[in-house]
N, C-alpha and C positions, 0 to 999 in steps of 0.2 A: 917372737921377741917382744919383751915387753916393753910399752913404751912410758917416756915422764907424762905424767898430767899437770906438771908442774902448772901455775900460773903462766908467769914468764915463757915456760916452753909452748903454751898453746899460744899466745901472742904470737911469738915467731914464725908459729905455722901459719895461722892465718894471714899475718902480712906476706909470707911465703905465696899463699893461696891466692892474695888480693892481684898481686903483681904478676903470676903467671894465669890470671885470668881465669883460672879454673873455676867449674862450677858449686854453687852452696855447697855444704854438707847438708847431708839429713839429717833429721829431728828424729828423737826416740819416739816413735810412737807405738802403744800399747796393741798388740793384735788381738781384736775384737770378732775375732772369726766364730762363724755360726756352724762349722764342722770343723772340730779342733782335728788337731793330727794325733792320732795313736799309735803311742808306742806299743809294739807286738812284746809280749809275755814270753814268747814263743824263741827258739831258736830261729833264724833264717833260713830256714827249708822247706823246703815241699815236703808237702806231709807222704804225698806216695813212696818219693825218694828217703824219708826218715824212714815208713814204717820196710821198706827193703832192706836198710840197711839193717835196722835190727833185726829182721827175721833171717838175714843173711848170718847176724851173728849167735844168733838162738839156733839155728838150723843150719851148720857150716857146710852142710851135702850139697845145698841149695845153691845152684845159681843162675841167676838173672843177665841176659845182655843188657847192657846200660847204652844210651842213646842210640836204642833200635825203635822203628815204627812199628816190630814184629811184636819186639814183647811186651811194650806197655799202651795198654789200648783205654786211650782217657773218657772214652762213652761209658763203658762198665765199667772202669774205674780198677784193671785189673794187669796185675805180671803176668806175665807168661814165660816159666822159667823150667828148669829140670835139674833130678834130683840126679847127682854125679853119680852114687852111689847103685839105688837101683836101677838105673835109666829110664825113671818113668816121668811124666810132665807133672809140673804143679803150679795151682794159680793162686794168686796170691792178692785177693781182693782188699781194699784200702779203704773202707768208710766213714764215714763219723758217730754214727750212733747203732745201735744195737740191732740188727737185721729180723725184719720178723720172716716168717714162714714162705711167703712169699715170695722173698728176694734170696733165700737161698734154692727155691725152684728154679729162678732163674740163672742162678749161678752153676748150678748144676746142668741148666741147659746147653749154658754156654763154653762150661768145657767140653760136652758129652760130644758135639762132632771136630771137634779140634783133634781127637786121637781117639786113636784103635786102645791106648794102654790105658792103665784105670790111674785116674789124675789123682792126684792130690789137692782137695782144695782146702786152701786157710782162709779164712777173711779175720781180718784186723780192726778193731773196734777202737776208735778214739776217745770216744764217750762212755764206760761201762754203767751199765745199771747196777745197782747195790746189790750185794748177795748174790748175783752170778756166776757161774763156774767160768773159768775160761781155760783153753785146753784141752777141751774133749769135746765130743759132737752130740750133738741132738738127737734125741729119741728122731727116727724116719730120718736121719739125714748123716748116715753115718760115715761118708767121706767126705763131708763137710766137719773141718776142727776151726769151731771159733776164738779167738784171740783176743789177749786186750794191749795197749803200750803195755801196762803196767805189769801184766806178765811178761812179756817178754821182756821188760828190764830185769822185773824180779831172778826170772830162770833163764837169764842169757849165760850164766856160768855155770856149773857145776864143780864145786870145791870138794867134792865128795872122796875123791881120790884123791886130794891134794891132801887133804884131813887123815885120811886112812897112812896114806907116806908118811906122813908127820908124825904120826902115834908111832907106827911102824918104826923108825927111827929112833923115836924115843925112847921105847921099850928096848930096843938094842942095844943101844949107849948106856942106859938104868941098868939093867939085868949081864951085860958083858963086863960091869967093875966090878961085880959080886958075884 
């Protein structure tokens, strides 16, 4: 509710104010702070729980328990989910910038005694380097398929059948008046 600033109406408050005794108001004063507060750019989410949901939605065979200690383990930084489809595990690593050689030896460590089946591992790049493939796996590391957001926004749909319908239909309706 918006209030008067009228002259007259602040008068009245403050003799309001005098008579039940109530304390000053406060002074505008300028905040001088030496760590201002930042607005996040960002959506309000955790970035493990964003990058699941969209691999959930790029990959809808996939699924993750959600508020299990089983499948999301925050030291590696990783899901631990499976694929409905073939009944095999797959993990689904969450990082910020581009993994070198190293960290996917260890990613592959850390599915290989989790299961007898042969895992799927995705990891998920928040950061991509320029000119990257993402999508496909590394020379020596061929059940490892790296990821970026921006592919998976890009290829979370597939219009492709949708396109082929639509033409398909069109040529029906074109070619059945004539």
């Amino acid at each position: 509710m918006k209030r008067s600033t009228g002259l007259l109406h602040q008068a009245l408050d403050e003799s309001l104010r005098i008579i039940k005794h109530a304390p000053k108001r406060k002074l505008y004063e300028k905040d001088n702070r030496l760590d201002p507060v930042l607005i996040p750019s960002e959506p309000n989410l955790v970035w493990h729980d964003h990058v699941r949901e969209l691999f959930e939605l790029w990959f809808p065979s996939a699924s993750f328990v959600k508020n299990s200690e089983v499948s999301w383990s925050p030291r590696e930084r990783c899901w631990r989910g499976k694929d409905r489809i073939k009944k095999s595990p797959i993990f689904l690593f969450c990082i910020g910038e581009e993994p070198s050689d190293t960290d996917l030896i260890r990613y592959s460590q850390y599915a290989e005694p989790t299961t007898s089946a042969i895992a799927a591992i995705y990891v998920v790049v928040k950061a991509p380097q320029k000119g990257a493939l993402y999508g496909i796996s590394r020379i020596g590391f061929e059940n490892i398929i790296i990821l970026s957001e921006e592919f998976l926004y890009e290829n979370m749909v597939d219009f492709s059948d949708y396109y082929a319908d639509v033409a398909r239909r069109v040529e029906n309706d074109f070619f059945c008046r004539y």
